[in-house]
N, C-alpha and C positions, 0 to 999 in steps of 0.2 A: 436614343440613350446610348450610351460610348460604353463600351464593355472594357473590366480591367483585361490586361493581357495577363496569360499564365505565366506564372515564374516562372526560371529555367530550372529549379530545379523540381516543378510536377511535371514541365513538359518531357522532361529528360526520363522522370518516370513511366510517364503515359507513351511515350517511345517505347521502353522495354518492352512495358507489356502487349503491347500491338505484336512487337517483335518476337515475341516467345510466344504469343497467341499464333501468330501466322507460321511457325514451326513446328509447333505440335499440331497444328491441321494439319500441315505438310507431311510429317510424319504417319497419321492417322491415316491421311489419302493414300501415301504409299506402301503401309500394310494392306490396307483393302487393297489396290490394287494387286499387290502381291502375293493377297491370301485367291483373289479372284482367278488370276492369272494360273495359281497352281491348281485350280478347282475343274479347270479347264483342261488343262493339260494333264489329270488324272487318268489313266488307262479308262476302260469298260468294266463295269464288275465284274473280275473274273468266276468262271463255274466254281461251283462246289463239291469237292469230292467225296466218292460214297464210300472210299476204302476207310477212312477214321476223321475220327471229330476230336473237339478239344474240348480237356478236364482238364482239374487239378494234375502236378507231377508233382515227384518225391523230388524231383532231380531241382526243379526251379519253375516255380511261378506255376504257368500252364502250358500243357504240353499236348504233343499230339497222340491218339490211339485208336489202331486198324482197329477197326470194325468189322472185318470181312479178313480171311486170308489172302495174303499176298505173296506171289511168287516171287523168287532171283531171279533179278533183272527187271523187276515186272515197275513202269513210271509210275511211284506215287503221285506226284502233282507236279504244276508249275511253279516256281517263285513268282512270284507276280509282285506289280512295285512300278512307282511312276521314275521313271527315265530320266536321270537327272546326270550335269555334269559332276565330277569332283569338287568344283568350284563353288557351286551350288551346295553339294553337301557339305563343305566348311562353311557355308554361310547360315545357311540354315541351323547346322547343329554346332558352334560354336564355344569349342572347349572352355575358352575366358571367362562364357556364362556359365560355367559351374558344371556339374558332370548331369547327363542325361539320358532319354531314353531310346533307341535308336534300334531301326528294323532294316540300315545300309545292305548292302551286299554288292561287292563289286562284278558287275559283269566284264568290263574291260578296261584298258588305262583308259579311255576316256567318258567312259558311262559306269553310273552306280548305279541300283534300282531303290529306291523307298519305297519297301513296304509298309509307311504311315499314311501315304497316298495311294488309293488302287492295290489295297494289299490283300493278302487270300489267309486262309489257315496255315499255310506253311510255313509261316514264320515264327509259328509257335511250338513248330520241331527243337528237341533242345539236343546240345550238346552232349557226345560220350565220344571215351577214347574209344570205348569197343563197340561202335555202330549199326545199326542193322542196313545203315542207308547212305547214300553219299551224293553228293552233287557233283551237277556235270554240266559244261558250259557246251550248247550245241546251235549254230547258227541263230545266236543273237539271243537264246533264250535260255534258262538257268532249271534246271530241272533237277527234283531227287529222286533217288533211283535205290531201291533194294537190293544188295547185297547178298539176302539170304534170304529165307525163307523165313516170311513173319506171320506168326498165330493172331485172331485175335484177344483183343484187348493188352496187347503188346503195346507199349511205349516207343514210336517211332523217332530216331536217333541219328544224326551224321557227326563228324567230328569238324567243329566248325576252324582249327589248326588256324587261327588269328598270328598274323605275322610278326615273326622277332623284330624288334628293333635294340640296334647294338647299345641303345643307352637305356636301355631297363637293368633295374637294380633289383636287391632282396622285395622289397614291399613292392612291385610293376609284380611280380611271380607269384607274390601272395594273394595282390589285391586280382589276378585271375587266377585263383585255387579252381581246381575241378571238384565238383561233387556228381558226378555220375555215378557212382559206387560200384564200376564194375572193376574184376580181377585188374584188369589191364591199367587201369586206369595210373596215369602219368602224373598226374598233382595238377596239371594244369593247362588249360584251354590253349595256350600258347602254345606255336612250335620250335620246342628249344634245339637248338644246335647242337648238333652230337657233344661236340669240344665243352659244352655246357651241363649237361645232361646232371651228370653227379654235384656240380655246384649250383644247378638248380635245385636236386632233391636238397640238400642241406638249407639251403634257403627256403625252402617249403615245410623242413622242421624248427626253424626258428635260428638256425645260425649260419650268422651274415659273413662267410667265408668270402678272401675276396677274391674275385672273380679274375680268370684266369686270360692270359692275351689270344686275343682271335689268330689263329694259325694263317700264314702264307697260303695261300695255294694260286698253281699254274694258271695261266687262263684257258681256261680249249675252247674249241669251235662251236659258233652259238650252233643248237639245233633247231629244226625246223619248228614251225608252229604246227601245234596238233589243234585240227577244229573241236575237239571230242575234249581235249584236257578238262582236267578239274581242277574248278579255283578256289580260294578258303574267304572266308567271310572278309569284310572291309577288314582296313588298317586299324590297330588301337584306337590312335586318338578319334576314328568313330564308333567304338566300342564302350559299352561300359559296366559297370555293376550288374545294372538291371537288365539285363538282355529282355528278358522273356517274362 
């Protein structure tokens, strides 16, 4: 029995859809692949520390509190987070999709760590200008570190001092208000430019003064690298709203 042939234009249908069937598998294959691939490359569970646990904070979200006294100087925890390049975290956290939730922190120009992968409690240390703790980059690893002398049931704190970038405006300074509510407190998670300083504050009361030109200065002599420096949390655009 002689079969009609398909017209050209169901064949021309039954094409697409093969064609858009075989790219959303394509696509499907290489999420799995991708979610596998970072499942693998996820650190070890890091331990659990006995100095404080996570609750509710005033400050945002959930926050960390010693449980135990801790001395100055004395290491609260690691940062812990899967090793990922720069590159990877614009891919991964991709500002185009909308704004989101993100546990970045730059270990160096070429590595970030994700604490959404192999991540510990200490990423749910929050933000204040006036800290009790502070981070410190020491042969490849990211650790916080006490400042003073912490009681318990203290609110454990670093100032996470997120980097200027010269094309933020009034609402970039708003949209990172600080709420730590201590004396000290600056209006805002950002570290503004001295030259900036007072035309941030008015920007952080609500009038869009306009912002004043970035000063000349000399070049001087680069200084050496300190293995001990302390570095401030990723760049904005891996920063967001929701920190914590």
């Amino acid at each position: 029995m002689a079969t009609t042939p398909t017209p050209p234009p169901a064949r021309k249908a039954a094409k697409k859809a093969v064609k858009k069937a075989v790219k959303k598998a394509a696509k499907k294959a290489a999420k799995k692949a991708a979610k596998k691939a970072a499942k693998k490359a996820t650190p070890a569970k890091p331990p659990k520390s006995e100095l404080y646990e996570v609750r509710r904070s005033r400050i945002q979200g959930r926050g960390a509190f010693a449980i135990k006294p801790i001395r100055k100087g004395q290491i609260v925890d690691e940062y812990w987070g899967q090793r990922i390049t720069h590159e990877e975290a614009d891919r991964r956290y991709d500002d185009n999709e909308g704004r989101h939730h993100t546990f970045l922190f730059v270990l160096d120009e070429n590595t970030v760590l994700d604490a959404r992968y192999g991540g510990n409690d200490a990423r749910f240390i929050n933000h204040s200008c006036d800290p009790n703790c502070e981070t410190e980059i020491e042969r490849g690893h990211i650790y916080i570190k006490a400042i003073k002398a912490i009681a318990p049931e203290t609110e454990l704190t670093y100032d996470y001092r997120f980097d200027w970038q010269d094309e933020y405006e009034p609402d970039d300074i708003r949209y990172y208000a600080c709420r730590c509510g201590s004396k000290k407190c600056r209006g805002t998670i950002l570290r503004v430019p001295v030259y900036l300083r007072k035309t941030a504050r008015e920007w952080l009361a609500g009038n869009d003064v306009k912002k004043p030109k970035k000063p000349v200065r000399k070049r001087t002599a680069t200084q050496p690298a300190d293995p001990h420096v302390r570095h401030p949390h990723v760049a904005e655009r891996h920063a967001t709203r929701q920190r914590r």
